[in-house]
C-alpha positions, 0 to 999 in steps of 0.5 A, a space after each residue: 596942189 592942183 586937183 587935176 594934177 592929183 587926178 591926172 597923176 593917179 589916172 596915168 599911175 594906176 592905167 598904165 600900172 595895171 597895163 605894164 603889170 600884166 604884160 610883167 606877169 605873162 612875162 613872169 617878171 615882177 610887179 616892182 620892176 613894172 612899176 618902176 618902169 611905168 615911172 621911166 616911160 612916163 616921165 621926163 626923161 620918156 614920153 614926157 606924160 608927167 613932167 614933176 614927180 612931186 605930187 607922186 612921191 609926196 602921196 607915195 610917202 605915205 604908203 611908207 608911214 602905213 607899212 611900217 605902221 602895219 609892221 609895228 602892230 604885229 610886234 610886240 615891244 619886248 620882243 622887238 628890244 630883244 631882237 634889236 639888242 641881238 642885232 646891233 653889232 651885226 647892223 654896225 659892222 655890215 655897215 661898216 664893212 659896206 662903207 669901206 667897199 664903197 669909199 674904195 670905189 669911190 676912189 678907184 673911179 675919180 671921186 673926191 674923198 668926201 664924194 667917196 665917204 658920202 658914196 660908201 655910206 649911202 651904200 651900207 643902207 638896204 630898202 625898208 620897202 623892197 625888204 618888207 614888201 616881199 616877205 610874206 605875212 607868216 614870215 614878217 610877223 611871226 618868225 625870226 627872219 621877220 624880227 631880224 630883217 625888222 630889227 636890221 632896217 630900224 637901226 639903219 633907219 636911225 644910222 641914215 637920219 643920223 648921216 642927214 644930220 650930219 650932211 645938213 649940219 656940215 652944208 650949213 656950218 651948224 653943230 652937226 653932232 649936237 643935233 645927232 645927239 638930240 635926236 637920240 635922246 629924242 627916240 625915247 621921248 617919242 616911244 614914251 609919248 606913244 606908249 602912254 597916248 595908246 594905254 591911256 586915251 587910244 586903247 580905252 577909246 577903241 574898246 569903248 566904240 568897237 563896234 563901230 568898225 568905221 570909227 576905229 578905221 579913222 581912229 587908227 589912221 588918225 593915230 598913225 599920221 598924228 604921231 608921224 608927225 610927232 615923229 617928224 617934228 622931234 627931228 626923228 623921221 615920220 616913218 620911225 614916228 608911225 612905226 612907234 605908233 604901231 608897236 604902241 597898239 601891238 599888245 590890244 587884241 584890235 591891232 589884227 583888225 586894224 592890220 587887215 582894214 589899212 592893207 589895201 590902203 599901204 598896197 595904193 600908196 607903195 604903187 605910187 611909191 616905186 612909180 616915182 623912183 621910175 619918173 625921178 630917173 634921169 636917162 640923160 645922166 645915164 652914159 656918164 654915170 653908168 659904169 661907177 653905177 654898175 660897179 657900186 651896184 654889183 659890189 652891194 648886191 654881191 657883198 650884201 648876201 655874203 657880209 650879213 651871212 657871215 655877222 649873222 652866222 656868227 651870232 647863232 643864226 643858221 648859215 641858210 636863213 642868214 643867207 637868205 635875209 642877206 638876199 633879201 636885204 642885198 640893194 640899196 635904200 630909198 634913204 641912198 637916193 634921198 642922201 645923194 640928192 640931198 648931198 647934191 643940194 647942198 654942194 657936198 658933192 658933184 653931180 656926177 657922184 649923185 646920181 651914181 648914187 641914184 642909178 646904182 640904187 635903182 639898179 639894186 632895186 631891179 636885180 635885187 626884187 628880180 632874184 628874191 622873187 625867183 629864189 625865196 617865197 614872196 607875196 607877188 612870186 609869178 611861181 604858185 610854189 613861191 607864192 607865199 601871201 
């Protein structure tokens, strides 16, 4: 990787983000859609500045590792398994319900069967960044909307890596369903692993150098990439990897110190992230496919709120919050984006169907961060009533 590219890249992401996210706030609008946007004008399919996405969305998938590491520190196990348990059914069944929306979609607009099965499960999925990056801290870490949204994309998170597995399997002639299997005994492994490195060697190694605050900032970094990639070589996921990392020092009085010290380093990389969805955008695509785009995207962001309220109500949680974790879990996930175009790659479906996929996800992406900022309190709400850090 070039090091001008990286400096160049990084120039034009962040020059042109702080221009665009100006102009968003005197327009009231949010940070996310100016990010995005950036991506769009930048890219090939605009004024052509950055031709290859790669270098941004390589450094920007860290930025995921870091939020979901920084999401575990807060979470303590026993109440993130209690939270789980109480949210399995309502993970499944809203997952089936979307599926059977987005096959009958599929079908109604031409797709294959297998083009339509692909479609439908890409749509049950709901974003880890948007839906975490717009709760405010209070709620994400210390109320129940913040354990079952948590809760809710975790399971997905398996539910997708599982389907990838099931797509790469099916595109090879492997034994689709023994890797699935492999990878759910792998979870426990790698949750054992975490916990007894963080008990026995990182925890007594922190309160032995703490105050040394540079030493535990590398340390915790350390910690989190190393079992990310733990996490990715079991077959898992690097985000599931850096997650486990962070719930393994949730219990240690250090993980505040170590929440507050890598935010600003997660906000850098989430920038990067949602520029890349912009430059990955292909406009030349977007005639073809944007009616079936606009009817997958409408069909999630309006059954989203409606299914999760109804699963949620009927498991004791009230009919407001419910409604409201539905809004905020009401588009599609950077794991649609990744399936489509995966899915392409290996000839599961056409290129029509893929980027369907890929426009109805970012369009989910826009209305979806553009409602939940006016309606609910969020970190980046342009109202002073809403703002919530």
């Amino acid at each position: 990787m070039p090091q001008d590219a990286i400096v160049d890249t990084i120039f034009l992401v962040f020059t042109g983000a702080a221009v665009l996210a100006t102009l968003a706030l005197a327009a009231r609008q949010s940070l996310l859609l100016a990010y995005i946007a950036l991506g769009v004008l930048f890219g090939p399919s605009g004024i052509g500045l950055m031709e290859d996405a790669s270098i941004a969305s390589s450094i920007s998938h860290i930025g995921i590792m870091f939020l979901l590491f920084l999401l575990g520190l807060d979470l303590h196990p026993q109440d993130l398994m209690q939270s789980v348990r109480r949210t399995t059914l309502v993970t499944l069944g809203g997952s089936l319900i979307l599926a059977v929306a987005g096959l009958v979609i599929g079908l109604s607009v031409g797709f294959s069967f297998l083009e339509s099965v692909v479609l439908g499960g890409a749509m049950t999925f709901s974003s880890t960044i948007i839906g975490l990056k717009l709760l405010p801290t209070t709620v994400l870490h210390h109320q129940r909307m913040g354990e079952i949204i948590i809760s809710i994309l975790l399971l997905q998170d398996v539910i997708a890596i599982a389907m990838l597995l099931l797509l790469r399997g099916a595109a090879i002639g492997g034994e689709p369903w023994t890797d699935v299997a492999l990878m759910l005994l792998m979870l426990p492994a790698l949750v054992l692993i975490g916990g007894l490195g963080a008990r026995f060697v990182l925890i007594p190694l922190i309160k032995r150098f703490d105050t040394i605050r540079e030493y535990v900032f590398l340390v915790a970094i350390g910690w989190c990439m190393g079992m990310a990639e733990l996490g990715g070589l079991m077959g898992l996921s690097h985000e599931i990897g850096a997650f486990i990392a962070g719930v393994a020092l949730a219990s240690s009085p250090i993980a505040v110190y170590i929440a507050d010290s890598l935010r600003p380093l997660r906000d850098f990389f989430l920038v990067l992230f949602f520029f890349s969805i912009g430059v990955q955008f292909e406009l030349g695509m977007l005639m073809q496919v944007l009616v079936p785009a606009a009817l997958v995207a409408g069909a999630a962001l309006t059954l989203k709120p409606v299914v999760f309220r109804w699963l949620l109500t009927r498991i004791g949680d009230p009919a407001k919050r419910s409604l409201e974790i539905g809004y905020r879990l009401g588009q599609m996930s950077e794991f649609s984006m990744l399936i489509g175009a995966l899915a392409l790659e290996l000839t599961v479906i056409g290129a029509q169907a893929s980027y369907t996929i890929q426009l109805a996800t970012v369009l989910t992406f826009l209305v979806s961060s553009y409602l939940v900022v006016k309606r609910f309190p969020t970190p980046i709400a342009v109202s002073d009533e809403l703002r919530r850090d």
